[in-house]
C-alpha positions in Angstrom: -19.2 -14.9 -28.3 -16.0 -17.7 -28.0 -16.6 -20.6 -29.1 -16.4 -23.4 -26.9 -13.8 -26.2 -26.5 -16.2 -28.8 -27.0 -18.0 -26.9 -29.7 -14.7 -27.1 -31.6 -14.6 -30.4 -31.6 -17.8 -31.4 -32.8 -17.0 -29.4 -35.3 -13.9 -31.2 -36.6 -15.2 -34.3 -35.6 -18.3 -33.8 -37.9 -16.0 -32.6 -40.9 -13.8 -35.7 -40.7 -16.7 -38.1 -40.6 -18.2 -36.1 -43.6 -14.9 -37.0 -45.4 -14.9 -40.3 -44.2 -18.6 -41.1 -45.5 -17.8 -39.4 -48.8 -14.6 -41.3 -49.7 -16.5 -44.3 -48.5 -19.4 -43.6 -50.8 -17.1 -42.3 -53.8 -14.3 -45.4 -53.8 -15.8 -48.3 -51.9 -18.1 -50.9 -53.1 -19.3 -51.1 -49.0 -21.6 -47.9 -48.8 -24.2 -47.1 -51.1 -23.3 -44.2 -52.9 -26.7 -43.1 -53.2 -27.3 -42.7 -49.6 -23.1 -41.8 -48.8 -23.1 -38.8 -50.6 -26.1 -36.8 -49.5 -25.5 -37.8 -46.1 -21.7 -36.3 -46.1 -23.5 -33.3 -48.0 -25.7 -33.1 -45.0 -22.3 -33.1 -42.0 -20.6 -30.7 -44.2 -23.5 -28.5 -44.0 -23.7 -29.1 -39.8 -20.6 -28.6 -39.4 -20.3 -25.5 -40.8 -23.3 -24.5 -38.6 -21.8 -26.0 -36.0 -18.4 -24.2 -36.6 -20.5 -21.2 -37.0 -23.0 -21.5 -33.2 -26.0 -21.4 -35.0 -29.4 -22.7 -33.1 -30.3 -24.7 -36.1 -27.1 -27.0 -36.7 -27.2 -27.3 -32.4 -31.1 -28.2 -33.1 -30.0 -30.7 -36.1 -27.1 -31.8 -34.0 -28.8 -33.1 -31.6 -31.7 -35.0 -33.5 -29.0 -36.6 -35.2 -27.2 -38.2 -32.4 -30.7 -39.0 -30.9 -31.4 -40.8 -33.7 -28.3 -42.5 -34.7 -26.6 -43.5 -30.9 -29.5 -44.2 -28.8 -29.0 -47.0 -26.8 -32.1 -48.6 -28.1 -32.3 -49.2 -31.8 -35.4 -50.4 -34.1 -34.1 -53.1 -36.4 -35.9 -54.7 -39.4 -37.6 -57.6 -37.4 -37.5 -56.3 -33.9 -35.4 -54.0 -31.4 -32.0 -54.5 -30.3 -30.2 -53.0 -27.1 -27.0 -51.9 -27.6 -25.4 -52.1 -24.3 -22.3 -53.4 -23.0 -23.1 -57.0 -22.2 -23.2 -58.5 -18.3 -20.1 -60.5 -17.4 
């Protein structure tokens, strides 16, 4: 099977972002390293499943972004919309 386009570029975009969140945890006092670390662990691993079209990293994939962009996110004392704002 060919791998898609889009696929492809999840990929990438998932190993760059993986780099990103390790350097960040490694070399900046901003991210707890702690949490950095085994999260870029964790989009190395997807993307090579991603890279790879296996159901489980597609699975993961999704959950993730579900997760982490929805439009409504729970906050410590409440929940906050995160849409564009009325003009």
């Amino acid at each position: 099977m060919k791998r898609p386009v889009g696929v492809t570029i999840l990929a990438i975009l998932y190993i760059v972002g993986g780099v990103a969140l390790l350097l960040g945890g490694l070399f900046s006092s901003q991210f707890n390293p702690y949490i950095a670390i085994p999260m870029a662990a964790v989009l190395a691993a997807l993307s090579a499943g991603i890279w790879q079209l296996q159901r489980w990293a597609r699975v993961a994939a999704l959950i993730l972004a579900a997760r982490f962009h929805s439009p409504l996110r729970v906050r410590d004392n409440g929940v906050r919309f995160a849409a564009a704002p009325c003009l």
